[in-house]
Rosetta silent file (secondary structure, phi, psi, omega in degrees, C-alpha in Angstrom):
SEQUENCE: XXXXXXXXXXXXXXXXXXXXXXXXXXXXXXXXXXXXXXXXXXXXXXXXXXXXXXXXXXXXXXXXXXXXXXXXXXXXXXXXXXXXXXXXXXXXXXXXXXXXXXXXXXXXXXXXXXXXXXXXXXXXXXXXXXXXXXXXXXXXXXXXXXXXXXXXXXXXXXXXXXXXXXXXXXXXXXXXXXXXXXXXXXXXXXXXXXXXXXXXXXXXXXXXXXXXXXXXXXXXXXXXXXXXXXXXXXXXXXXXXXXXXXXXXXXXXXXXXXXXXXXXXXXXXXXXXXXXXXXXXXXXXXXXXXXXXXXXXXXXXXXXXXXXXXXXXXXXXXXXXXXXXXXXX
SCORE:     score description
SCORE:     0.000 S_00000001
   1 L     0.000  125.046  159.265    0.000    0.000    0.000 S_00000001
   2 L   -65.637  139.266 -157.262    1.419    3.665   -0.701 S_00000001
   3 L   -87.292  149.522  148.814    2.082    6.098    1.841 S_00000001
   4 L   -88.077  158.271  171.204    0.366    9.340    1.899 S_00000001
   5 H   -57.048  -16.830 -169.712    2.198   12.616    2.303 S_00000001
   6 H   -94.001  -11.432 -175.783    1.217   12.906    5.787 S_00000001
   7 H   -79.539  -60.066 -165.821    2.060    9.066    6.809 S_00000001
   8 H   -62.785  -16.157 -177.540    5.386   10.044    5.204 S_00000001
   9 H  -103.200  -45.832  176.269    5.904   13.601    7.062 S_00000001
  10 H   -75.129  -36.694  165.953    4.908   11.782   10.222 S_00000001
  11 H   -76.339    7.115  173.174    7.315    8.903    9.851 S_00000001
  12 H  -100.153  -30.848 -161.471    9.764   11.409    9.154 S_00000001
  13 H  -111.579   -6.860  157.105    9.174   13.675   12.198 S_00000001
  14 L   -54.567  -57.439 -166.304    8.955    9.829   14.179 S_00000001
  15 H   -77.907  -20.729  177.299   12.348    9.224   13.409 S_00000001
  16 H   -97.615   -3.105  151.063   13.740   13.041   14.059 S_00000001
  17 H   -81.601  -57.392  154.854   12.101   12.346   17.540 S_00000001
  18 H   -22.623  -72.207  166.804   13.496    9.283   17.931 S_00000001
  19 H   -33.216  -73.018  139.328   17.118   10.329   17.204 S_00000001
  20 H    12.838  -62.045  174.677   16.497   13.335   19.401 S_00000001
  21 H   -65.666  -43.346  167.362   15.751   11.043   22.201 S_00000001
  22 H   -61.249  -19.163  176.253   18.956    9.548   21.694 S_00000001
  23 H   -71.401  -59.708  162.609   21.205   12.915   21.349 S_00000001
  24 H   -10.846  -82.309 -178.372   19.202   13.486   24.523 S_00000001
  25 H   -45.131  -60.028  159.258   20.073   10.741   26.305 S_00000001
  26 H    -9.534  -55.056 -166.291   23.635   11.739   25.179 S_00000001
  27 H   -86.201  -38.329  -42.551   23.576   15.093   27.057 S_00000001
  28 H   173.470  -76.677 -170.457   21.947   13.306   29.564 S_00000001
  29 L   -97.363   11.711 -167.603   25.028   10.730   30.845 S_00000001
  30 L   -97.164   -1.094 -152.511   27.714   12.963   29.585 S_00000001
  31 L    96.723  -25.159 -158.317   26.933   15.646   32.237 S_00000001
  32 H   -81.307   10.396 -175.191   26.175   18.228   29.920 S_00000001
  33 H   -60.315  -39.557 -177.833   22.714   19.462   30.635 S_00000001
  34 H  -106.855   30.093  179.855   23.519   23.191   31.562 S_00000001
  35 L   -55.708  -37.777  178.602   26.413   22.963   29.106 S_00000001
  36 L  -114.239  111.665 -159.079   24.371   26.035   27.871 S_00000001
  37 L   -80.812  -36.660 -171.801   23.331   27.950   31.167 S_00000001
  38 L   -92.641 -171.958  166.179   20.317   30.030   28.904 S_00000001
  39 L  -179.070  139.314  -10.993   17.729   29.445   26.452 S_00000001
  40 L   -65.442  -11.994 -170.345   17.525   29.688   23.370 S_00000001
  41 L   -76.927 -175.747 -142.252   20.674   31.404   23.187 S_00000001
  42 L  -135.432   59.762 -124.388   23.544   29.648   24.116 S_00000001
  43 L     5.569   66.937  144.772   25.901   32.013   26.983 S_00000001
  44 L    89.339   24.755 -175.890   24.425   34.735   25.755 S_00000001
  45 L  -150.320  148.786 -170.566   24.974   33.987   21.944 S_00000001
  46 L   -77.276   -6.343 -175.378   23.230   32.688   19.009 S_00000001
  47 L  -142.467   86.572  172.327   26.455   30.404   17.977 S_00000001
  48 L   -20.137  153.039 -171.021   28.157   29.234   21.554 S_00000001
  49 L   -89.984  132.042  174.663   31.630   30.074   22.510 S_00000001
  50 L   -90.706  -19.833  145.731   34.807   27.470   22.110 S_00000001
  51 L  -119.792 -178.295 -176.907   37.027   28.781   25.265 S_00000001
  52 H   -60.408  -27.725 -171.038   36.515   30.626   27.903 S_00000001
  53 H   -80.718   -3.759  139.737   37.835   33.751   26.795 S_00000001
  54 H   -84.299   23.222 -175.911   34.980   34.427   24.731 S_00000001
  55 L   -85.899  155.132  155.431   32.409   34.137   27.708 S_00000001
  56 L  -135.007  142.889 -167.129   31.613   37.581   28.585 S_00000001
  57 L   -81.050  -35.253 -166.585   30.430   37.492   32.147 S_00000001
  58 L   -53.426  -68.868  163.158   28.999   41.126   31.567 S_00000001
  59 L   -26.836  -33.488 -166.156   26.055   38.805   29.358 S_00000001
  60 L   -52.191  103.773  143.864   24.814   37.061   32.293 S_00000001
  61 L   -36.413  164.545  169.009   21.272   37.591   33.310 S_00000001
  62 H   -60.492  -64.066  178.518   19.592   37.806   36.694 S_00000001
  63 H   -48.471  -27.249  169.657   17.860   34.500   35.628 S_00000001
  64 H   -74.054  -49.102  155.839   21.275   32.678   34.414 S_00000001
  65 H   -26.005  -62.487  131.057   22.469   33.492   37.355 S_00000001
  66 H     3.487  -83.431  171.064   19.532   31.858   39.120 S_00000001
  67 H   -34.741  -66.080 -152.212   20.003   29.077   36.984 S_00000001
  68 H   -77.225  -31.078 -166.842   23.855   28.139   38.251 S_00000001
  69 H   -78.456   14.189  163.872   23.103   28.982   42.068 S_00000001
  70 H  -104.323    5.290 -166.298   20.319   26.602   42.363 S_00000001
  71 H   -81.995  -78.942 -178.274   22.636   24.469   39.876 S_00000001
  72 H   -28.538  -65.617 -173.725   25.140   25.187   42.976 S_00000001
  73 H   -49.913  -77.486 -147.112   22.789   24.585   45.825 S_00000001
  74 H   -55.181  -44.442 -178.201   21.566   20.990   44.267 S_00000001
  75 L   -81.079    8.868  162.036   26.130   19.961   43.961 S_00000001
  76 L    95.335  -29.287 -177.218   26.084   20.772   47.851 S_00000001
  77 L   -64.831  148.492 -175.640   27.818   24.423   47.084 S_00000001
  78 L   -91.483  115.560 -171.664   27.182   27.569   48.786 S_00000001
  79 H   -75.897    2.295 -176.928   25.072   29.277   46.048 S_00000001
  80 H   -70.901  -27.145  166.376   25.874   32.715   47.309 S_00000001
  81 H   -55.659   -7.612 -164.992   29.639   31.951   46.137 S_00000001
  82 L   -91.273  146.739  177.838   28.250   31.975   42.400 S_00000001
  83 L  -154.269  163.980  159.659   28.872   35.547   40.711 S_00000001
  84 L   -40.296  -49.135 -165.541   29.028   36.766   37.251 S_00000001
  85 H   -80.931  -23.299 -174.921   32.581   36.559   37.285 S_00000001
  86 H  -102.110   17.469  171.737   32.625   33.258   38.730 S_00000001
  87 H   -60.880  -26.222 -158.509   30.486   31.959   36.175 S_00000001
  88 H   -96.025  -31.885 -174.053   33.136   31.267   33.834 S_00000001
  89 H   -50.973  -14.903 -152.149   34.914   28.717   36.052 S_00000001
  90 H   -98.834   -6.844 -162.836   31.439   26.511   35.021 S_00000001
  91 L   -86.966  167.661 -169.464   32.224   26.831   31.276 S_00000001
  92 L  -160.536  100.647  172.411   33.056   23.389   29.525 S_00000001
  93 H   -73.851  -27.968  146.645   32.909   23.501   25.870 S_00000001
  94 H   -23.021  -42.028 -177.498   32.412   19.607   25.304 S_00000001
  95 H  -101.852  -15.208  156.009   29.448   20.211   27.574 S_00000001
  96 H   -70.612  -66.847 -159.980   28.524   23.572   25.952 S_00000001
  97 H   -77.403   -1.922  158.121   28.588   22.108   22.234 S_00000001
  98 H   -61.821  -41.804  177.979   27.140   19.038   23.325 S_00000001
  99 H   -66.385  -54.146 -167.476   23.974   20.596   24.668 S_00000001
 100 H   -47.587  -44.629  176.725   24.098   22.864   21.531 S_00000001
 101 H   -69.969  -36.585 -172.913   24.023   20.042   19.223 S_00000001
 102 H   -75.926  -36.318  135.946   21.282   18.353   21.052 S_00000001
 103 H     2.646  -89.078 -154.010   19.443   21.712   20.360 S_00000001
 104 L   -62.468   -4.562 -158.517   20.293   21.960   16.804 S_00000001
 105 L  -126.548    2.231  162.327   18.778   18.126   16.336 S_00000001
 106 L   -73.577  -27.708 -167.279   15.165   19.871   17.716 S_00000001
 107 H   -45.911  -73.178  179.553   15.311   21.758   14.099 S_00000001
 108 H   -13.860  -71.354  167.968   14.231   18.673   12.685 S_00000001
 109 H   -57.203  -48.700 -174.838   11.676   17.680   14.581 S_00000001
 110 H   -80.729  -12.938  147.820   10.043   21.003   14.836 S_00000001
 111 H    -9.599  -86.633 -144.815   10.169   21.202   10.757 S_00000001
 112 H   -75.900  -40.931  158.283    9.005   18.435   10.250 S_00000001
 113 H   -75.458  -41.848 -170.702    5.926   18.341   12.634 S_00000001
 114 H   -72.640  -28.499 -174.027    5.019   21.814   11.890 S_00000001
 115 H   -52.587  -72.249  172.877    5.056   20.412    8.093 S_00000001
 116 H   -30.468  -46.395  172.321    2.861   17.653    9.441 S_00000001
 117 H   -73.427  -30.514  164.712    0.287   19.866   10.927 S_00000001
 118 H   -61.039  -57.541 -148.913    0.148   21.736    7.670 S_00000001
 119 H   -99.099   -9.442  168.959   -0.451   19.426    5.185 S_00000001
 120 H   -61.822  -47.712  177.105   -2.484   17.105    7.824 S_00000001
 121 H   -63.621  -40.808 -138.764   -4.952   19.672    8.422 S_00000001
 122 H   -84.519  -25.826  169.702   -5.416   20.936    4.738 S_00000001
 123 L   -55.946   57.409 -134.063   -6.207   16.992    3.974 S_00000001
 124 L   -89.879   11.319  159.013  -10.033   17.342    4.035 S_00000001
 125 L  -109.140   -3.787  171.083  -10.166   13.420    2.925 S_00000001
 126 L   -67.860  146.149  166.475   -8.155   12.348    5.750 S_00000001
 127 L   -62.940  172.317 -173.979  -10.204   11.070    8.884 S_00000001
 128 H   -96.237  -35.673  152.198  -10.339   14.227   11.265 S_00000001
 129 H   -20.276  -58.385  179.298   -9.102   11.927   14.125 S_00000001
 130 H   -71.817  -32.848  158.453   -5.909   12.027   12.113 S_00000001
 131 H   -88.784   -2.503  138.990   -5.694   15.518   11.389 S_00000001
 132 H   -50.325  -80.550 -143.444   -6.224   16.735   15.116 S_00000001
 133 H   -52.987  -58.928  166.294   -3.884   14.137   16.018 S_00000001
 134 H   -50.731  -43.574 -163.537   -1.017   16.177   13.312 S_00000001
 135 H   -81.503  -12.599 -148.641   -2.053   19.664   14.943 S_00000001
 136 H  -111.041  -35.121  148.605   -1.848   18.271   18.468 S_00000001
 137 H   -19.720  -67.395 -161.713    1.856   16.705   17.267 S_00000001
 138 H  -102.691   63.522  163.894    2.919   19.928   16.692 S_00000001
 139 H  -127.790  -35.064 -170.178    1.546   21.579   19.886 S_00000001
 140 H   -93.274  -11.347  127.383    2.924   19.287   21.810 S_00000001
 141 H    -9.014  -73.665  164.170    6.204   19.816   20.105 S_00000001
 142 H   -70.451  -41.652  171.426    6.295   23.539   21.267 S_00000001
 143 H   -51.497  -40.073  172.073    5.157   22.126   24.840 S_00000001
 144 H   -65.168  -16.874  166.370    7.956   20.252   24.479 S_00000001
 145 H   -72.912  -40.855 -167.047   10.298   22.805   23.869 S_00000001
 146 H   -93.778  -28.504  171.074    9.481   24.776   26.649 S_00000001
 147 H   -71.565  -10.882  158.581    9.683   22.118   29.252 S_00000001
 148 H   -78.568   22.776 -177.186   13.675   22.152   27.647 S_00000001
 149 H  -125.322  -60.368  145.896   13.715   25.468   28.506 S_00000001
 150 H   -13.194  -83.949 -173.062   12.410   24.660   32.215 S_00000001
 151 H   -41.483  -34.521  157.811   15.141   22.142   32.418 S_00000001
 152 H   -61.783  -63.587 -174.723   17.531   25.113   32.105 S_00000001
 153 H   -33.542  -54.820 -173.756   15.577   27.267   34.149 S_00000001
 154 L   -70.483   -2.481 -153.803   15.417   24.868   36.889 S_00000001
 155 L    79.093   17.062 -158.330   19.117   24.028   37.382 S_00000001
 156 L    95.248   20.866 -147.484   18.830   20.278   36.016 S_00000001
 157 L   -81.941  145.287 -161.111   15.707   19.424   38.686 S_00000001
 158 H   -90.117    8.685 -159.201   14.990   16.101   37.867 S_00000001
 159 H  -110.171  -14.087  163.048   11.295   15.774   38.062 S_00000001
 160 H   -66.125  -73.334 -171.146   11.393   18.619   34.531 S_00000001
 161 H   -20.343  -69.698  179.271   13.874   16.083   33.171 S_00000001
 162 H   -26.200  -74.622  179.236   11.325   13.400   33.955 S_00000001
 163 H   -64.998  -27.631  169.391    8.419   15.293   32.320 S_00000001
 164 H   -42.926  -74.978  176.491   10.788   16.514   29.506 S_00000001
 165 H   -46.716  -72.920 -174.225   10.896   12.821   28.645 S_00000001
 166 H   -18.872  -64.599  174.235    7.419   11.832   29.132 S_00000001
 167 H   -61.905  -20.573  175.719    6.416   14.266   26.439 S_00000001
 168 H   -79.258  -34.398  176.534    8.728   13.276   24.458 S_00000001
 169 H  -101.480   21.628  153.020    7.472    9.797   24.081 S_00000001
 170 H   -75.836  -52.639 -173.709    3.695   10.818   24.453 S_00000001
 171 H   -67.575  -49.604  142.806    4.554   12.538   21.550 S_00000001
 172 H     2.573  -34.886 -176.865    6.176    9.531   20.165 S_00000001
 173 H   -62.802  -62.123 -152.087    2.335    8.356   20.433 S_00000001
 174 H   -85.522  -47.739 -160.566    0.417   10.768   18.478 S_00000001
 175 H  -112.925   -8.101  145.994    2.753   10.289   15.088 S_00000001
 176 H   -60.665  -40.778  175.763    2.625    6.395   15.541 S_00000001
 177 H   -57.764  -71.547 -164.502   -0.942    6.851   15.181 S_00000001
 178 H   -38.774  -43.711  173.874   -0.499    9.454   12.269 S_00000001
 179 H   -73.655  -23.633  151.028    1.685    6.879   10.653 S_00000001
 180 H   -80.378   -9.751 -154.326   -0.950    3.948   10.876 S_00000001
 181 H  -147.965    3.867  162.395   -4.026    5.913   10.296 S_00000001
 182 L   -66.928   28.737 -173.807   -2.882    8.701    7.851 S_00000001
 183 L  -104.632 -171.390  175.145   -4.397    7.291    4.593 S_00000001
 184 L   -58.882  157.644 -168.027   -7.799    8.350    2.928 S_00000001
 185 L   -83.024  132.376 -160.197  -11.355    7.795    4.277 S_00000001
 186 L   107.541  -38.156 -154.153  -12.100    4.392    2.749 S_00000001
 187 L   -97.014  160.580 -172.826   -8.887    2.802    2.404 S_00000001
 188 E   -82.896  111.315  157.072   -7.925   -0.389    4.275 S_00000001
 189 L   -44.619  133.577  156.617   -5.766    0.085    7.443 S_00000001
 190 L   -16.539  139.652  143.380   -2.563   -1.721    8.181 S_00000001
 191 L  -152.670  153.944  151.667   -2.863   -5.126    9.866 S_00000001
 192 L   -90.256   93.232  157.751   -0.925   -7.546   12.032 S_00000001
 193 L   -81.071  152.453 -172.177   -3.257  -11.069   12.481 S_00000001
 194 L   152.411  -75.314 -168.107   -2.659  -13.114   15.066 S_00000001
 195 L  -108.963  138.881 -166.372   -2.815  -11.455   18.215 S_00000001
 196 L   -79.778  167.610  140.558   -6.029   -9.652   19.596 S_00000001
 197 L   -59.081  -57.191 -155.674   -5.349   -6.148   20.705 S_00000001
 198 H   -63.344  -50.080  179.536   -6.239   -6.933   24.169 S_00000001
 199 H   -77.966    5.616  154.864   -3.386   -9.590   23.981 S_00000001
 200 H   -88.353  -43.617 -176.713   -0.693   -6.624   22.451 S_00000001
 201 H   -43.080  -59.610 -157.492   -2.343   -4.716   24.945 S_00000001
 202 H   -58.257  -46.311 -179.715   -0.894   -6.835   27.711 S_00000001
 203 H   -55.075  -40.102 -177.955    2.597   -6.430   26.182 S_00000001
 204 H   -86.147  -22.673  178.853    2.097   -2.371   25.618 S_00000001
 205 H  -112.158   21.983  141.729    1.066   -1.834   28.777 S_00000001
 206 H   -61.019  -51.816 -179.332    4.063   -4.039   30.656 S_00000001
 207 H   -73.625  -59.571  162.291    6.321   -1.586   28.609 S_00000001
 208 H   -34.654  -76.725  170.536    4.930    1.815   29.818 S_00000001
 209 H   -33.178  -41.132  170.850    5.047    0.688   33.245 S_00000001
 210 H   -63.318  -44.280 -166.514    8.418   -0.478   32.931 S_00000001
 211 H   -65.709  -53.061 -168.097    8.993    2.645   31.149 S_00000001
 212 H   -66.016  -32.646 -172.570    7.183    4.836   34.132 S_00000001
 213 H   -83.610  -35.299 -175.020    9.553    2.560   36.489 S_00000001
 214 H   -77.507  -11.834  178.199   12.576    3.047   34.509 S_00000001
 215 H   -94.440  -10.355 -131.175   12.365    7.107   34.423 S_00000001
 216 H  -132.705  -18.304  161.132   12.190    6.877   38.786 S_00000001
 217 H   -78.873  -50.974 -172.828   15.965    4.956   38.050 S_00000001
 218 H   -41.396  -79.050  162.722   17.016    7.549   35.619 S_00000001
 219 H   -53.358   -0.449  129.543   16.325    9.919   38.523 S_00000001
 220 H   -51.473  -66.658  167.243   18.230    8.060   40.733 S_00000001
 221 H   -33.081  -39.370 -165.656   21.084    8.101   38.325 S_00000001
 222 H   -84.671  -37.594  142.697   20.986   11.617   37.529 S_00000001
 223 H   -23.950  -80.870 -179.656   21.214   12.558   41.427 S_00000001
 224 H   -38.588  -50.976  -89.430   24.547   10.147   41.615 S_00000001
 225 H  -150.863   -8.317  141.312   25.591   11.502   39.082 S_00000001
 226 H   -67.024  -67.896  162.094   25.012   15.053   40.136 S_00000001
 227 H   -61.837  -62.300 -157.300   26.514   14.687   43.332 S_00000001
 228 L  -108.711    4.065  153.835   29.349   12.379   42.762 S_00000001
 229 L    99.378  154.764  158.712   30.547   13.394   38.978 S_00000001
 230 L   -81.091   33.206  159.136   30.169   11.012   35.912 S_00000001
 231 L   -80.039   -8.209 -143.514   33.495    9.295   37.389 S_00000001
 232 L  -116.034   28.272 -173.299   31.707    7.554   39.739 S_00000001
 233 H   -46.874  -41.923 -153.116   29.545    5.065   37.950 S_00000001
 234 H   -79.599   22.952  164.030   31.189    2.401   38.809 S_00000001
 235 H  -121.702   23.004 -168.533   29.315    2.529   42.449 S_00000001
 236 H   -85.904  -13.852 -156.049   25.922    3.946   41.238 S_00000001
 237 H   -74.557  -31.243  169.190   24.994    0.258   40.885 S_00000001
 238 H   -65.223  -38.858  177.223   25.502   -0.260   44.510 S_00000001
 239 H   -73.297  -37.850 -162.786   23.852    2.629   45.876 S_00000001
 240 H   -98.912   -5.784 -176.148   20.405    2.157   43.875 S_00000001
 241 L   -66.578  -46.651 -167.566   20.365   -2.187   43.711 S_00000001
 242 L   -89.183   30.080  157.316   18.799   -2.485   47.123 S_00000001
 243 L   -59.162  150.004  144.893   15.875    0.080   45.832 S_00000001
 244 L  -103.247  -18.987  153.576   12.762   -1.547   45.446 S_00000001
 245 H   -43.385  -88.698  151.514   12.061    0.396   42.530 S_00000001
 246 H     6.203  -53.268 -150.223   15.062   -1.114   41.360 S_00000001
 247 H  -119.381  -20.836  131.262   14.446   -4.451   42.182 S_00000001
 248 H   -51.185  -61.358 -158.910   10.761   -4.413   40.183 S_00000001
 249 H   -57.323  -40.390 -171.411   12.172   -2.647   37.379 S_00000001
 250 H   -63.665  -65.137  164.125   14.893   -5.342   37.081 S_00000001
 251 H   -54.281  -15.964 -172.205   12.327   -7.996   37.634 S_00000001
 252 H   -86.846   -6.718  150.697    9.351   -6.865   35.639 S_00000001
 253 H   -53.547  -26.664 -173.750   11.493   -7.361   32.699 S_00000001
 254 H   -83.647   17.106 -163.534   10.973  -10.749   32.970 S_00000001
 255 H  -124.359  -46.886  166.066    7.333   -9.755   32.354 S_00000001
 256 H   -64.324  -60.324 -167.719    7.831   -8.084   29.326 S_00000001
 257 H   -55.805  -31.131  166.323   10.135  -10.658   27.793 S_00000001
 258 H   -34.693  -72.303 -159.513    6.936  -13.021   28.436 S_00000001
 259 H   -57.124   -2.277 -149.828    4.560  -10.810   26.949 S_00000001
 260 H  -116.534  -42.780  164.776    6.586  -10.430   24.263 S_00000001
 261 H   -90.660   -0.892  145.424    6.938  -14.065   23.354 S_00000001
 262 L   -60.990  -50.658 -160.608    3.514  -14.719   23.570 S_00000001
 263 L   -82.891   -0.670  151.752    2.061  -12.262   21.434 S_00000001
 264 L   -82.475  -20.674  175.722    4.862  -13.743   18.635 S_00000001
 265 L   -65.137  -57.081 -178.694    4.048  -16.731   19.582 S_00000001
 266 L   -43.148  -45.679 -179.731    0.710  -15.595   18.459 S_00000001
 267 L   -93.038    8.460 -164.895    1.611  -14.150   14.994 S_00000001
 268 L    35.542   38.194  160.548    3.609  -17.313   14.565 S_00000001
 269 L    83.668    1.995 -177.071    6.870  -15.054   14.381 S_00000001
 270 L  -103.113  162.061 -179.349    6.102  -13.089   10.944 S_00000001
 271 L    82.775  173.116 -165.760    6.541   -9.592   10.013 S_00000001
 272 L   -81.425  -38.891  156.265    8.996   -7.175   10.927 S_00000001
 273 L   -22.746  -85.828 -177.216    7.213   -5.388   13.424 S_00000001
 274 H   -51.908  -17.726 -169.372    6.705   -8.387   16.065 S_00000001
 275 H   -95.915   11.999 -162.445   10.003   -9.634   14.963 S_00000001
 276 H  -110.127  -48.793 -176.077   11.933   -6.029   15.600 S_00000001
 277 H   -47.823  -58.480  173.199    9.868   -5.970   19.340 S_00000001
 278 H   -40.985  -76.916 -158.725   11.582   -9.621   20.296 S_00000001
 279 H   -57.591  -59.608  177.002   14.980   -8.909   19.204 S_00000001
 280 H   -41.608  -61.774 -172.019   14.770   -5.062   21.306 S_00000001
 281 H   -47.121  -44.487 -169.302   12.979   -6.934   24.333 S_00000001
 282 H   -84.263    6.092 -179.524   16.172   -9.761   24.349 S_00000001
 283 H   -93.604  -39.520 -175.287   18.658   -6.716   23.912 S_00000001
 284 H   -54.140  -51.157  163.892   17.212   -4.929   27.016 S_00000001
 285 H   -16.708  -74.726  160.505   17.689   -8.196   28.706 S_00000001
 286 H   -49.822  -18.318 -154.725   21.172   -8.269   28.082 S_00000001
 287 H   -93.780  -55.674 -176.089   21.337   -4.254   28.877 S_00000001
 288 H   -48.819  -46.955 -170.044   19.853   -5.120   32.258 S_00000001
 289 H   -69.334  -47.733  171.284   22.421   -8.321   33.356 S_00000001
 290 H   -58.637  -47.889  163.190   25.029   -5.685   32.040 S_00000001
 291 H   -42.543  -81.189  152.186   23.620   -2.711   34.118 S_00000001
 292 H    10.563  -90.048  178.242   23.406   -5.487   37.331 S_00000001
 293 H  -101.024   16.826  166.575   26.779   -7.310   37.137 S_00000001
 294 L  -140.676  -72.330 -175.264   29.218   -4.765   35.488 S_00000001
 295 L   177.611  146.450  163.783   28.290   -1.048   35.805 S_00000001
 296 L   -69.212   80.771 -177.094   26.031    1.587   34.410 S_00000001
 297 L   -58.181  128.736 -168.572   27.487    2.102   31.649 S_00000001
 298 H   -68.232  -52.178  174.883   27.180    5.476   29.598 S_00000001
 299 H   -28.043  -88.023  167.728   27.291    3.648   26.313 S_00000001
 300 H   -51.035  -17.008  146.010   24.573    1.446   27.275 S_00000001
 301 H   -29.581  -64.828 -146.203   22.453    4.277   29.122 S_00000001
 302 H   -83.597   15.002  177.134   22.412    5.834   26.232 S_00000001
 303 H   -84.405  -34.905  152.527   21.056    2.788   24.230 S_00000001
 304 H   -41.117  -40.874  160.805   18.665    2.015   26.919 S_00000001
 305 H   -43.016  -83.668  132.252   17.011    5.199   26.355 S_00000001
 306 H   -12.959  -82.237  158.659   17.488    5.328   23.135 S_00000001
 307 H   -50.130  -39.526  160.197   15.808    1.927   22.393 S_00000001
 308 H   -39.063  -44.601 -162.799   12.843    2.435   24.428 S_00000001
 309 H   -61.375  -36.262 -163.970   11.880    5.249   22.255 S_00000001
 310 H   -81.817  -36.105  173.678   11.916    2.772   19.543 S_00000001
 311 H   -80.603  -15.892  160.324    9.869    0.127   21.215 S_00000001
 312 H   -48.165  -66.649  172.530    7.162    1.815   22.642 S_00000001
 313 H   -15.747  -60.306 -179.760    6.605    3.366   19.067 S_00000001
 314 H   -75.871  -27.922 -173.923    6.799   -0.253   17.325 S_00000001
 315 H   -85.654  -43.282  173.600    4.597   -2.127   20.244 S_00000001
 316 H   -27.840  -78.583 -172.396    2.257    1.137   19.899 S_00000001
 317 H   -60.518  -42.914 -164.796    2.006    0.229   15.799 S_00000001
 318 H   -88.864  -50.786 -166.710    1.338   -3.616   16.407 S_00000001
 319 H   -61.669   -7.508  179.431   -1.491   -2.809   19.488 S_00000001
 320 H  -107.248  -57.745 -163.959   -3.424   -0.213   16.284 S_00000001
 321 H   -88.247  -19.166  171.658   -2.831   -2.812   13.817 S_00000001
 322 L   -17.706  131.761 -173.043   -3.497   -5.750   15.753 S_00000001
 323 L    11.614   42.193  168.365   -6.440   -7.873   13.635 S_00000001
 324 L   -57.963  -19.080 -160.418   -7.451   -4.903   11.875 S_00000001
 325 L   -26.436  -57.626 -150.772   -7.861   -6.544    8.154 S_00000001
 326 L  -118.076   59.106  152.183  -11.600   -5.405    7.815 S_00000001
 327 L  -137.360  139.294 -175.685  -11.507   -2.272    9.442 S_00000001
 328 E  -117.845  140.075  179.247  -11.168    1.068    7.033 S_00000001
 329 L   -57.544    0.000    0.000  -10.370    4.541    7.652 S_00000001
C-alpha cells in the first residue's frame, strides 16, 4: 500500500524524535545538561563560545544566574559563592557544544511536525481523528520545547527532566498513530493477524510501566551523578540495587520478555514489526544483566534510552494494527 504525504511527514518527524531522544540521552550521561546555562541562546549567543575567553560574564542575566546557584545549591555548594565573574569557572565547551548540538537536532523535529500539521490539516479526505492528532503533534512539540527550557531554568531538577521525557514519548504516540491511520477515508488500514489487541495490549502496557519505572531509576542516576561526577559510575549500581524500585524494574522485565513471546508466539513469528519488538525486548535483557553485574554504563544508558523510544513506538504500531484486516479509515 502507498504512503500518503502525511504518513510520510509523520514517519519522518517519528524518526527526528526518535534520534532526538537519543542525542538526549547523550547530554543526559555525559553531564552536559547546563552545558548552555540560557535558552535559546547559548551564553548569551546565538552560535556558543569554544574557550573561555569568549564568555563575557557582563552577558549574564539575573535569571542565568539563578540558573547556576540553584545548579550550585543541588552539587552541595554555597550558592551565594556563584557571581558573574565566577560563572566562567562553570564553562566546559564539550558540555557547551554538546547541549548545543542536542538543540540543533530539535530543528528537525520542529520542521518536520510543523510540516505535518500543515499538510495534515489541509487533507479534508483524511479522517479528522488524524488531522487533530497532526495539529496536536505539533503543539505538543512547542510544549515540548518549553519544558527544555524549564530544564535550564530549573538548574537540572529532575522531576522537569522526567516530564521533559514523558512528552517526548507521548509525543512519540500521536505520530505512531499518524503513521498507521494517515491514509484516505475508505482505504484499508494496516494489519498484524494473530494477536487480539487486548493480547498486544498486555505487552504495551508491561512496557509503559516499565517505562514509568525506569524514568524513577534515571532519577536516581541523575542525582549520583550530580553529586558524585560522571566518574563515579562504577558505584551507582551499589547505591540504587537495594531500591525496590530497582528491584521491580529489574524484575518486571521478565514480564515483558513473556509478553513479548507470547504475542509472537501468536503471529507465529512473521513480520517485521513483532520480529523487531523480540529482538529489542532480548537486547534490554542483556542491557539489564550488564547494568546489574558490570556497571552503568554510559554507552549502554544511552542505548537504553534510546531503544525504548523505539519500542514503545513499534509495540504502539502492532497494538493499532493488531487484527485490523476489515476495518477502514
Amino acid at each position: 500500500m502507498r504512503k500518503t504525504s502525511v504518513q510520510k511527514l509523520a514517519f519522518l518527524s517519528l524518526i527526528s524524535v526518535i534520534i532526538l531522544v537519543f542525542v538526549g540521552a547523550i547530554v543526559r550521561v555525559t553531564g552536559a545538561g547546563l552545558g548552555c546555562p540560557d535558552w535559546p541562546k547559548c551564553w548569551g549567543e546565538l552560535i556558543p563560545p569554544w574557550k573561555v575567553e569568549q564568555v563575557d560574564p557582563a552577558s549574564f542575566s539575573d535569571r542565568k544566574l539563578k540558573t547556576f546557584k540553584r545548579k550550585a545549591e543541588r552539587l552541595g555548594r554555597d550558592p551565594d559563592l556563584v557571581t558573574r565573574e565566577s560563572l566562567k569557572d562553570d564553562f566546559n565547551p564539550v558540555h557547551t557544544w554538546t547541549e548545543f548540538i542536542n538543540r540543533l537536532f530539535a530543528l528537525p523535529v520542529t520542521i518536520s511536525s510543523l510540516a505535518l500539521m500543515i499538510v495534515g490539516w489541509r487533507r479534508k479526505n483524511l479522517p479528522r481523528r488524524v488531522r487533530k492528532c497532526a495539529v496536536m503533534s505539533f503543539g505538543l512539540v512547542i510544549v515540548n520545547a518549553l519544558l527544555g527550557a524549564a530544564v535550564v531554568f530549573s538548574g537540572l531538577n529532575t522531576g522537569v527532566i522526567t516530564a521533559h521525557l514523558v512528552a517526548a514519548f507521548v509525543l512519540l504516540l500521536l505520530l505512531t498513530f499518524v503513521v498507521w491511520a494517515g491514509v484516505e477515508k475508505g482505504t484499508r488500514l494496516k494489519s498484524i493477524d494473530g494477536a487480539s489487541r487486548a493480547q498486544v495490549g498486555i505487552l504495551l502496557a508491561v512496557v509503559l510501566i516499565e517505562g514509568l519505572l525506569g524514568a524513577q531509576i534515571r532519577e536516581m542516576t541523575d542525582d549520583l551523578q550530580m553529586k558524585f561526577g560522571t566518574d563515579s559510575r562504577a558505584i551507582w549500581i551499589i547505591q540504587i540495587e537495594d531500591s525496590i524500585v530497582f528491584l521491580i524494574h529489574r524484575s518486571f522485565s521478565w514480564v515483558i520478555f513473556g509478553a513479548a513471546l507470547f504475542a509472537g508466539w501468536k503471529v507465529k513469528w512473521r513480520g517485521l514489526v513483532p520480529r523487531s519488538i523480540l529482538v529489542i525486548v532480548f537486547a534490554f535483557m542483556l542491557m539489564g544483566l550488564f547494568f546489574s553485574y558490570v556497571q552503568i554504563n554510559a554507552v549502554v544508558q544511552v542505548l537504553h534510552v534510546g531503544l525504548a523510544s523505539v519500542l514503545v513506538s513499534l509495540v504502539f504500531y502492532w497494538w493499532l494494527a493488531a487484527n485490523q484486516g476489515g476495518q477502514r479509515a
